[in-house]
N, C-alpha and C positions, 0 to 999 in steps of 0.2 A: 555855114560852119557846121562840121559835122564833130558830136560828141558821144562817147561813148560813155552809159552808165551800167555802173551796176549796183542792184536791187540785193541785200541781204537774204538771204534763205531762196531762192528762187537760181536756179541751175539749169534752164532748160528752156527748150526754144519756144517763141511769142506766137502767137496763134491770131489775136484777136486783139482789140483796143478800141475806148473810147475816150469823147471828151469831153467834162462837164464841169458847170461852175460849182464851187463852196457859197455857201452862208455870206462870207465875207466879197464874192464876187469873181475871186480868182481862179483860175482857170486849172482843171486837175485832170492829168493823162492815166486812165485806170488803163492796164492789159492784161491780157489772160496768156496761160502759158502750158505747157504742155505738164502732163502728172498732174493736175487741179490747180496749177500755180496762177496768184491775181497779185499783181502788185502797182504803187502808184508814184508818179512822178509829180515837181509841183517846180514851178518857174523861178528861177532865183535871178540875182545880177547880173547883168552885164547877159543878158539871155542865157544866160546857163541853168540845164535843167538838175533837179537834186533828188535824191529817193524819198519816197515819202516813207515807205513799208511794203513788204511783202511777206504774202501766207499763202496758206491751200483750203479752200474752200472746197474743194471737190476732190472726187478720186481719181478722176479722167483728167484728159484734155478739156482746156476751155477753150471752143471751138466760136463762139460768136459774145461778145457784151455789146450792151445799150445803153445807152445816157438820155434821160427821161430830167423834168425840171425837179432837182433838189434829188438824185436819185441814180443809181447805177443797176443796171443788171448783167448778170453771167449766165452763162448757158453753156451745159458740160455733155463729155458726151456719154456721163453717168444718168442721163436725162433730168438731172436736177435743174431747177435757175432757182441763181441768190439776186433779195434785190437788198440794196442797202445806201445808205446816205455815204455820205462823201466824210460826214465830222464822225459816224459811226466807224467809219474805217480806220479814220486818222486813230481813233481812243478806242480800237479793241473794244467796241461793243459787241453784241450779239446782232446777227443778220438775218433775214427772214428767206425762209427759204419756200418756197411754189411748188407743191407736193404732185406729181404725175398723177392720175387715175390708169394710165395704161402706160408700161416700161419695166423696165429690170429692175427698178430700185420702190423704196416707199413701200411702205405697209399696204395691202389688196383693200379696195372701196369696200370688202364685204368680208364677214370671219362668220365659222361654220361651228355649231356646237353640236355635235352629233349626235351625243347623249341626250342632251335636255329637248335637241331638234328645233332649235334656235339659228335664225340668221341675224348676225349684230351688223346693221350696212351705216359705213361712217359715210355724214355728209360734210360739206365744209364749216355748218356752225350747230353740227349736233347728230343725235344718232339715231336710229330705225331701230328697234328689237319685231322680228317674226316670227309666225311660230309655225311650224309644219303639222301637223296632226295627221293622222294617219287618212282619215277617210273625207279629208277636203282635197278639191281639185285644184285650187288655189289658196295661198297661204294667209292668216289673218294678221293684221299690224295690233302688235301688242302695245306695244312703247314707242310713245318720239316722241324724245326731248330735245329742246333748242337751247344751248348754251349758251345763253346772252353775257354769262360773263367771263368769257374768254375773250381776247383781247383781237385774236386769228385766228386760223379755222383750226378745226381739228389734226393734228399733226399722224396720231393714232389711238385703236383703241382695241378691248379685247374683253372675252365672256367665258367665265371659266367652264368647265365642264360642265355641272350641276346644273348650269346656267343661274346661277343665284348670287353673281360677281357678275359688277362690269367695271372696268377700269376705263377712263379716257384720258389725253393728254393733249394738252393745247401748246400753243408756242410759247407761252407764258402760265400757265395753267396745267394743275392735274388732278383731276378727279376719282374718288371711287364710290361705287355706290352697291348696295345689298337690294336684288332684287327678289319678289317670293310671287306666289300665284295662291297663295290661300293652301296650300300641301304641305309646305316643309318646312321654312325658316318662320312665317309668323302665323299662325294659325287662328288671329284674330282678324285679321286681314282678307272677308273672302275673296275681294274683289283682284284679280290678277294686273298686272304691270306696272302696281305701287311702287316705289322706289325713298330709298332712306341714304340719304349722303352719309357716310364713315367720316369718323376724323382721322387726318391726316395729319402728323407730325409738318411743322414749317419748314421744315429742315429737308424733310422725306420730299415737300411736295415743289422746294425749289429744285431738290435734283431728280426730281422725276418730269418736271416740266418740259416739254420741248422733245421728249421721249422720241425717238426714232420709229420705235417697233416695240409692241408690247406681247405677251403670252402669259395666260396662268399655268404654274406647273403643280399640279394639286393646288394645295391653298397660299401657295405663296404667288406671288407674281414678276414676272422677269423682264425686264425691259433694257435698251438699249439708250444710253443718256452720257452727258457729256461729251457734246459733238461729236456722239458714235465713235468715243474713243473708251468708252467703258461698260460693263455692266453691273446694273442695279438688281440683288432678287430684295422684294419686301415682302414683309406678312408682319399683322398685328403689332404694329410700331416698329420692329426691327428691321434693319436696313444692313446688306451688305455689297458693298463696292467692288468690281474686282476690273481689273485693269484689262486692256486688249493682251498685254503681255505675259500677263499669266495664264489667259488663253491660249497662247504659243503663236497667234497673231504675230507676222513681221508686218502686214499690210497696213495702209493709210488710217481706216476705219473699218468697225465693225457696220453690217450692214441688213443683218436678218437672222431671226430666230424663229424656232418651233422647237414645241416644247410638248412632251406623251409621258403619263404614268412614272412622275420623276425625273425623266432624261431629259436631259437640255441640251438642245442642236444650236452651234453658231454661225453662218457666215460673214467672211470679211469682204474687203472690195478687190479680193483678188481673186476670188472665187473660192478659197480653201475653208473644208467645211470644218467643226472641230464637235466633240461630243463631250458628256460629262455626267452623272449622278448626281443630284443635289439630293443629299442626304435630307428626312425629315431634321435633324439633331442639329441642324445650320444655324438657327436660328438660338439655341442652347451655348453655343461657344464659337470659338475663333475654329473651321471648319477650312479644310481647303481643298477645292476641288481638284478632282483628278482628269487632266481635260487631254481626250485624245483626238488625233487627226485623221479622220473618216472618209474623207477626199479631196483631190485635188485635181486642178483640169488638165485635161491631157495637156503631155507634151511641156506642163507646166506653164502655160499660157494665160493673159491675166483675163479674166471674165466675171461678167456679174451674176450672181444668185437670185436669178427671179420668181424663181420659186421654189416650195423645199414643204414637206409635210411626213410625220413620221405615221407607217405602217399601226395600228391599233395594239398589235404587240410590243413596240417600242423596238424590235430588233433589224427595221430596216426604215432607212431615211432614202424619201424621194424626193431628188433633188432637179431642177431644169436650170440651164445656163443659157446663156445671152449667144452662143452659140447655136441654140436652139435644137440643144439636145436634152435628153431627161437621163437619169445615173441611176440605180439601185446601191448605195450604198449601206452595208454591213456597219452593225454596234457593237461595241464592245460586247452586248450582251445576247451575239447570238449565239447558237449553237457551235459547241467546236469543232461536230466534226462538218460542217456548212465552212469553218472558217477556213476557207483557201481564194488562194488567188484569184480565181474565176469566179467566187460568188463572193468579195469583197465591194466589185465594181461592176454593173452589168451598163450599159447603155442602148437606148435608142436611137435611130436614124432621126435625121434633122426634118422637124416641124415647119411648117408655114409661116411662122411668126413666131411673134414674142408668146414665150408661153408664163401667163397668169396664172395659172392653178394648178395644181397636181394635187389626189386625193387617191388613197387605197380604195380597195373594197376589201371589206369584212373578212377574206379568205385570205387576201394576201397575194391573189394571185395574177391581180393587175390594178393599173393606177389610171383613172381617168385626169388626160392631161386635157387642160384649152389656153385657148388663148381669146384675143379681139374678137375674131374672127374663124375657128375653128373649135371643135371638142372631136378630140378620136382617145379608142382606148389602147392601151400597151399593156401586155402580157410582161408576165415575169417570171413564167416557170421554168422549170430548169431546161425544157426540151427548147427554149426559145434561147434561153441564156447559151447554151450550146453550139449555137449558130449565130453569135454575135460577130463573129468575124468573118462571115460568108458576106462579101459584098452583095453576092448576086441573089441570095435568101430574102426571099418578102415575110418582113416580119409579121408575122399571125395577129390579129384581134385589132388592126385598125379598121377603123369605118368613119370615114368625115360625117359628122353631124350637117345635116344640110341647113345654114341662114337661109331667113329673107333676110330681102332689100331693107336695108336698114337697120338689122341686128346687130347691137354691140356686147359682148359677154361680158359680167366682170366676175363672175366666179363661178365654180362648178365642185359639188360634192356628195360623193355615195353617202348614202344613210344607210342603205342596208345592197343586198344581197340583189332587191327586185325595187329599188329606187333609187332615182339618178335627180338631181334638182339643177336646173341651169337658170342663173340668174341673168336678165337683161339690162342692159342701162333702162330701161322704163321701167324698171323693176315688178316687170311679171315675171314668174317664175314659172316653169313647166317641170310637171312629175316626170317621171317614165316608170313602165312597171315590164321589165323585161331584166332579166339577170346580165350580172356581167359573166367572165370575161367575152362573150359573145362579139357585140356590137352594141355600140348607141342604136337602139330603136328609132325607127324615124318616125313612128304613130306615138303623139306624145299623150298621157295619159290623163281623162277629160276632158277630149278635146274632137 
């Protein structure tokens, strides 16, 4: 007997399916569906099957699920997986989601404080703080903390500038803490990498829990919450919400931020980037941002934001897409007469891979991009911008960083002018002391 159902909110074709029992024994048909769509069927009379429910867990295609004992999994090809129980489905619970270390989505294993000269490396049940110093060859371990009371692992986390803030978030869980070194914030305190938990409003720290993506923007902090359908900025008790659609957001979810010198960068899961000024006085009154659209991918094509970091001047945001290309986009706040067409949007030829990191240099005149597997530099001055449309023009100032066998990157960032720091999954770290925009050095420095 062949029957046709149909599944409420779900409009789009089936991809993928599993099969697994309930609690009670019976037997429940989960599928995935094109646009992030999962929904579930459950066996009625006379063999007739009925809807159970359908949603969107993701922003892609659901390209494969698994039925594990008491347990489903989805697998998107936003490279997220959701795992979740079968009664968590049925009653609109929250679902646990499997956070990538390498992909276009999920906050980078490692965040870069350039100022304080700080690496914050999140692990699955706590964090690393490092610290760069000028005259060591290798970097010293300041901080590790193990969050035993997080329920799952670390979802994200972030270190503001000063480095004297670290915010983290768990899947149920969010923390903030005030850290000092014996110099600035506690000056009884000689000893460095002490740490003092902040109270957190109950309220603050349910809707910050399970946070997507975090950033501090001066002293407040912005994050990405409510199933990346909203944004949170906080600072010293006050909380303010603001919707995807007041971002100008049409797309599923929001999916990534960076955030410089007051400006806050958004993107969603379509790749369209948005910008905005959080005013200090936000926190004073009912304030409303003024959020412009910065870019979008060619041809209007949907892609992910894998990585995106703003210029040190706040007037240009670098952006890389799942196409595995890197963007120079313009801010509202650059210069006007720069503001034209051709320095709105600059782009690079397509990279080897997924690219995890993008980082200026101090001048502005190029961005060290990597990925897995790769670090090359990209120019961005205007003599290079000028020839973005010459197919046959080799663009200036790549140079592949040479792996060994074995080498995995998970982040890369200029400190200065004459240092370049590449992070390993073993997490050694290598200086260089050669300027950009030249080339990566291939003599790494101390070594």
């Amino acid at each position: 007997m062949r029957q046709e159902v149909r599944v409420e909110g779900l409009q789009s074709a089936l991809w993928s399916s599993a099969v697994v029992r309930d609690a009670a024994g019976e037997e429940l048909v989960f599928f995935g569906c094109a646009a992030g769509g999962v929904g579930a069927l459950r066996p009625a009379e006379d063999g007739v099957w009925a809807p159970l429910r359908g949603t969107r867990f993701h922003s892609h295609d659901v390209r494969a699920m698994a039925a594990f004992e008491g347990g489903v999994v989805s697998a998107s090809l936003d490279a997220r997986m959701c795992v979740f129980a079968p009664a968590d489905f049925v009653d609109r619970r929250d679902v646990t989601w499997v956070l990538p270390y390498h992909g276009c989505v999920g906050q980078p294993p490692v965040q870069f404080s350039r100022q304080a000269r700080f690496i914050l490396a999140r692990r699955m049940r706590g964090i690393d703080l490092w610290g760069l110093p000028e005259d060591a060859a290798s970097p010293p371990l300041k901080l590790r903390m193990n969050l035993k009371s997080f329920r799952g692992e670390v979802s994200a986390c972030a270190i503001s500038a000063g480095g004297h803030m670290i915010a983290v978030a768990g899947l149920d869980a969010f923390r903030l803490y005030q850290v000092w070194d014996g110099v600035g914030s506690a000056p009884d305190s000689p000893s460095f990498g002490k740490v003092k938990p902040l109270d957190v409003p109950v309220r603050v720290e349910r809707l910050l829990s399970a946070a997507w993506d975090l950033a501090f923007c001066g002293a407040a902090l912005v994050c990405i919450v409510q199933s990346k359908m909203s944004l949170a900025v906080y600072q010293d008790g006050q909380v303010m919400v603001i919707k995807k659609e007041e971002v100008g957001s049409t797309a599923f979810s929001l999916e990534r931020i960076a955030c410089v010198n007051g400006g806050v960068g958004v993107a969603d899961s379509r790749g369209h980037v948005f910008y905005a000024r959080l005013a200090p006085e936000w926190a004073n009154g009912d304030v409303q941002l003024k959020w412009t659209r910065v870019f979008k991918p060619e041809d209007d094509k949907v892609v992910a934001v894998s990585a995106m970091s703003f210029a040190p001047s706040g007037t240009s945001l670098a952006i890389a897409t799942s196409a595995l290309k890197v963007f120079i986009a313009r801010t509202e706040e650059a210069d006007a007469d720069a503001d034209t067409d051709a320095d709105k949007m600059v782009s690079a030829g397509s990279f080897s891979g997924v690219i995890t990191s993008v980082s200026f240099a101090d001048k502005e005149e190029s961005v060290l991009v990597s990925g897995e597997k790769f670090c090359s530099v990209m120019c961005t001055t205007p003599s290079w911008r000028k020839r973005k449309h010459d197919e046959d023009a080799q663009t200036p100032g790549f140079e592949p960083y040479a792996l060994r066998v074995g080498d995995s990157i998970l982040g890369t960032c200029v400190l200065s002018s004459s240092r370049i720091v590449v992070v390993r999954r073993r997490w050694d770290l290598v200086q260089y002391s050669e300027s950009l925009p030249d080339a990566i050095p291939k003599k790494p420095f101390g070594h």
